[in-house]
Structure formats: structure tokens, C-alpha cells
C-alpha positions as CSV (number, residue, x, y, z in Angstrom):
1,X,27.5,-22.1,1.3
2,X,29.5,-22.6,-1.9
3,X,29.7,-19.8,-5.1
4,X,27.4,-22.2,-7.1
5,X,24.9,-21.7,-4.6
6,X,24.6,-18.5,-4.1
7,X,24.9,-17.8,-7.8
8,X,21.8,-19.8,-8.0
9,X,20.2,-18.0,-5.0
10,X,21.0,-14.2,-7.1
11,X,19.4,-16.0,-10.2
12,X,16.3,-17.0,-8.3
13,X,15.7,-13.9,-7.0
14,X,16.5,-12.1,-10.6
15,X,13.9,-14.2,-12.5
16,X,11.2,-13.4,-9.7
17,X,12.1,-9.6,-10.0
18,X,14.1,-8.9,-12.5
19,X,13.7,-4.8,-11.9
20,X,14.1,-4.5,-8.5
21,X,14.5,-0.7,-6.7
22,X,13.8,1.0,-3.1
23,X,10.6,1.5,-2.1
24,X,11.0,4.6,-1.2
25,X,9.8,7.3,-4.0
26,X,12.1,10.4,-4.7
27,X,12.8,12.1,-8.0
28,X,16.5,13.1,-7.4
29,X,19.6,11.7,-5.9
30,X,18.5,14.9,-3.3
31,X,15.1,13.5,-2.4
32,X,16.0,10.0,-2.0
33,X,19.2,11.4,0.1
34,X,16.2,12.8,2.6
35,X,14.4,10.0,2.1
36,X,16.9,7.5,3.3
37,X,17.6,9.9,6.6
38,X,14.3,9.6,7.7
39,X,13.5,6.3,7.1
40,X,15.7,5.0,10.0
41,X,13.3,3.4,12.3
42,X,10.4,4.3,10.2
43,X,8.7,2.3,7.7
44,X,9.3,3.2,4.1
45,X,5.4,4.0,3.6
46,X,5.7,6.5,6.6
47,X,8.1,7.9,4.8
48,X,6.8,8.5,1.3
49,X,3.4,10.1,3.1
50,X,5.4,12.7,4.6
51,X,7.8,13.6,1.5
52,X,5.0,13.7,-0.8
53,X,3.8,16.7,0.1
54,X,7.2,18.1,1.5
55,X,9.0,17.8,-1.9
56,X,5.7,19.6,-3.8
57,X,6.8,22.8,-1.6
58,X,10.6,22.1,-1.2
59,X,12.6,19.7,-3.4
60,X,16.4,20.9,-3.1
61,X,18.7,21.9,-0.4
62,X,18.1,25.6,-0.7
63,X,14.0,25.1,-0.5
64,X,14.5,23.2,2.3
65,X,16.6,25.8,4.3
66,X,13.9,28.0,3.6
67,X,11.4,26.0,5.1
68,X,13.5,25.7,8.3
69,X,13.9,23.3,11.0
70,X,10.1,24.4,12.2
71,X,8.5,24.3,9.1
72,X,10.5,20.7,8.1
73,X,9.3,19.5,11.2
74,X,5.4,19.9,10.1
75,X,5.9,17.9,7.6
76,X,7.5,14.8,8.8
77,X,6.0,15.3,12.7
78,X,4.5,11.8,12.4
79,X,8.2,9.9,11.6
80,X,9.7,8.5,14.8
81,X,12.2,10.5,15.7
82,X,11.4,13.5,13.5
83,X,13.3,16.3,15.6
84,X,16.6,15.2,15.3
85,X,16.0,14.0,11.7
86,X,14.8,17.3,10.8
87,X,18.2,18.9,12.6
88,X,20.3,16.4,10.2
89,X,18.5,17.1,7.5
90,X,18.7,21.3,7.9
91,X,22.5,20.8,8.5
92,X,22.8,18.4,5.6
93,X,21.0,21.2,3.5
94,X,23.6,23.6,4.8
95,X,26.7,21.4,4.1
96,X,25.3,21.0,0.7
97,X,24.8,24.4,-0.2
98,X,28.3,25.4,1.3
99,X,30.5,22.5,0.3
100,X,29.1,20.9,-3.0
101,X,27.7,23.3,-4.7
102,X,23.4,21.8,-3.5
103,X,24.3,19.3,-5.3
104,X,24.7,15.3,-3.7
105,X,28.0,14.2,-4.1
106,X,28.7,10.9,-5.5
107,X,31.3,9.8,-2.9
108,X,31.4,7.8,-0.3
109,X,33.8,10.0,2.4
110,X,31.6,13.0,1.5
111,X,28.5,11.5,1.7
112,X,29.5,10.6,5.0
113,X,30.6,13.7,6.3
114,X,26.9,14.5,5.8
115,X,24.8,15.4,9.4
116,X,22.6,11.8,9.8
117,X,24.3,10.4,7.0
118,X,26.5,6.9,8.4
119,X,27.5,4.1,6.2
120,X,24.1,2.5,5.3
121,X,22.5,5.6,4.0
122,X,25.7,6.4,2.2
123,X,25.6,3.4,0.7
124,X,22.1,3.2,-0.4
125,X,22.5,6.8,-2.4
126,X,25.8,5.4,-3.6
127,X,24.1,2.6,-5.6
128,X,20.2,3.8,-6.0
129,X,21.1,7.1,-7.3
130,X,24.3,6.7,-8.4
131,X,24.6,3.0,-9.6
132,X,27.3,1.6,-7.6
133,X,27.7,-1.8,-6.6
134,X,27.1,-1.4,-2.7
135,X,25.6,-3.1,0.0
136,X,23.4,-1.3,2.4
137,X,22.9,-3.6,5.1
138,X,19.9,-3.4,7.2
139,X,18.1,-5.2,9.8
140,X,16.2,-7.5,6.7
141,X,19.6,-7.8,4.6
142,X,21.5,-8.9,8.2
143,X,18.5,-11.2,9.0
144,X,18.5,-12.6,5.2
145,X,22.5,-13.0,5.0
146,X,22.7,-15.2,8.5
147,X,19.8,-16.9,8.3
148,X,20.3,-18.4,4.9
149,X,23.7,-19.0,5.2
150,X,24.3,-16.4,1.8
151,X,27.2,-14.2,3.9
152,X,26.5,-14.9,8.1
153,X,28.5,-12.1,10.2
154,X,28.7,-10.9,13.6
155,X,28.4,-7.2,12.9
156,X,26.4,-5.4,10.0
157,X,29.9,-4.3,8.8
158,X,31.0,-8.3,8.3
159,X,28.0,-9.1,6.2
160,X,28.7,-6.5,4.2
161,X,32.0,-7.2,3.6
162,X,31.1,-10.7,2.7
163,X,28.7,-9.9,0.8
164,X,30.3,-7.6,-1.4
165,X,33.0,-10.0,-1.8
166,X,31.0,-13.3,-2.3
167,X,28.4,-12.0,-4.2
168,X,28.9,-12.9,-8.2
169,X,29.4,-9.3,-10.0
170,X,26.8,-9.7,-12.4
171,X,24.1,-9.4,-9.4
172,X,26.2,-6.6,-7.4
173,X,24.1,-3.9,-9.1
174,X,20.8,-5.1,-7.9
175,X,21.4,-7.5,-4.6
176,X,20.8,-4.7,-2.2
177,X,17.5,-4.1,-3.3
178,X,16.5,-8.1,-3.6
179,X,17.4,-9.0,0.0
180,X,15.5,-6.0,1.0
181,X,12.6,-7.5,-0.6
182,X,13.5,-10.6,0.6
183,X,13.3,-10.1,4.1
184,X,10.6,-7.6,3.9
185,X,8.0,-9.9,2.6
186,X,9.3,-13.6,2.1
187,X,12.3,-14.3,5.1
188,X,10.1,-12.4,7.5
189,X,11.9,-11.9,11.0
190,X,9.4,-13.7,13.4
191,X,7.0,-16.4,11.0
192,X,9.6,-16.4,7.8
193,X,7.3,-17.4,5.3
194,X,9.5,-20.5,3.8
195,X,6.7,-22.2,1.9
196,X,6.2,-19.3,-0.4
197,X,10.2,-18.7,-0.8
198,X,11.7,-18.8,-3.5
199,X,14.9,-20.3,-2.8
200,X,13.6,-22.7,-0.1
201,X,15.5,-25.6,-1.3
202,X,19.1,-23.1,-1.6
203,X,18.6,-21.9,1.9
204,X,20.6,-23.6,4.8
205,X,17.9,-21.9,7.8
206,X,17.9,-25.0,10.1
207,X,14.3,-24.4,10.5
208,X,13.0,-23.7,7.1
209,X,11.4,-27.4,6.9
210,X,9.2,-26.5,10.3
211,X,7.8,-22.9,8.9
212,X,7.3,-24.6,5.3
213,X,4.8,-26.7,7.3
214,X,3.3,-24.2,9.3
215,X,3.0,-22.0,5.8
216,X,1.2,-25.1,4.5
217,X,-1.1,-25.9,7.2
């Protein structure tokens, strides 16, 4: 796929949403830190009905800690894997508190120094809260990146990379959150949903003429 191309592809996917953000709702750089740790393997709506009522009674580092590991683990009981996520998230609380002060930092090597924090969810605080041009690849941004042709790699970590490198500036900001979308409703992982896409006629998917017609039919 050539730079024209995907500079097309970024504009396409601007004009349909030109606001685009994380589904996930959080008030602070804090909440959406939580958020993103227990959204792995969990759907963002699972999410947001536990943290709704968790942030009403404990919205910072020092609230949660009061809680505790039993009382966190009421709230977000019905999140797959919710007791070592709540462990990650009481030692995150601690490292917090100790180290920076309860505040999130806004770098990369301390963010990942955080308990259940890897590269992804660094990334995805890095440039939701913080407005850094980062890519937080997940299973629909890997899916999106290959299948189209946009950045293909092996590993999570080589779509990324190309990514971030092939992907015009202007649309750095914002990309994250628009091949999330993508692959969450359009470039859908079993039945992609090619007749509705928006940049059908960009994408180099192989089989994107066959589910076009099946979307039709």
C-alpha cells in the first residue's frame, strides 16, 4: 500500500468521524488508567457498568486503597478476570501514592513500571489522556492493519511500529481511536461488513468483493 493511499484511507475515516475517542468513560487520566486495566479481555461496556458506580465511591488512588482488594473486587466481580485485575490495580494504587505523588505520570517507562500496566495500556493513557501520538494496538487495530493492507505485521509490536511510522502526522493524534472503531463495527473479525465500509474501494482484503456481496444480499 502506497502513502497516497493510506493518506486517503485516514481522510475517509476523519470525514466519517471526525471526533473520534475511547469508549470507555472516565473523568481523569486516573479513571481511564483503571479503565484500560480492566478492559483486557472484557468488553468496554462491561467495563463502564462496573466503574460507574466504583468511581462514585472511589475516584483516586488513595480512595481506592481504602476500598481494598475485597471491597474493589465487589465492584468489578462480573469482569473476566477481576481478581488479579483488582491485585494490579491495589498495587498500581500503591505505586502511585508512593512514587508519583497519586498522580498518573505522563511517561511511557513509568507508566510501565505500573502492576497490569504493559505497552498497550501505556500507550492508550499516553495518547487519550495525555494527547500523544501513540498506537495502542489491539486485537481490532492488528485485525484492521493486516487485513487491509494499511501496516500488515507479524507481531502486535511490528504493526505498531509501522504504523507509527507510515501513518501521515496529521492523523497520528486520532488513528488509534479510528481503527478501533473500525474493527469494532465496520472490519468485523468473522463477517467484515465490507459493503457498509467506508474505504472499500482503498482496502487490499482479498476477499472484500465476496462479503460486499454477502452484505448486499
Amino acid at each position: 500500500m502506497n502513502r497516497d493511499k493510506r493518506r486517503a484511507i485516514f481522510e475517509r475515516l476523519r470525514e466519517a468521524n471526525p471526533q473520534p475517542t475511547t469508549e470507555l468513560e472516565y473523568r481523569t487520566p486516573f479513571e481511564l488508567l483503571v479503565a484500560v486495566i480492566l478492559s483486557a479481555q472484557a468488553t468496554d461496556r462491561s467495563v463502564n457498568k462496573a466503574t460507574s458506580p466504583l468511581f462514585e465511591v472511589a475516584d483516586t488512588p488513595d480512595a481506592i486503597l481504602e476500598l481494598g482488594e475485597d471491597g474493589l473486587r465487589a465492584h468489578i466481580r462480573k469482569i473476566g478476570l477481576f481478581n488479579s485485575k483488582a491485585k494490579n490495580i491495589i498495587a498500581t494504587c500503591e505505586a502511585l501514592v508512593t512514587k508519583h505523588g497519586g498522580r498518573v505520570p505522563h511517561d511511557r517507562k513509568a507508566l510501565e513500571a505500573l502492576p497490569g500496566v504493559g505497552r498497550k495500556t501505556a500507550n492508550v493513557v499516553l495518547n487519550t489522556a495525555f494527547g500523544e501520538p501513540t498506537m495502542a494496538v489491539d486485537t481490532h487495530i492488528y485485525r484492521v492493519a493486516n487485513r487491509t493492507g494499511l501496516a500488515p505485521g507479524r507481531t502486535v509490536r511490528a504493526v505498531e511500529d509501522r504504523l507509527m511510522r507510515w501513518t501521515p502526522r496529521a492523523f497520528l493524534g486520532d488513528a488509534h481511536h479510528w481503527l478501533i472503531l473500525h474493527g469494532r463495527y465496520t472490519c468485523l473479525a468473522r463477517k467484515p461488513r465490507c459493503g457498509a465500509c467506508p474505504i472499500y474501494d482503498l482496502c487490499e482484503f482479498r476477499e472484500r468483493h465476496h462479503y460486499a456481496e454477502v452484505e448486499a444480499d
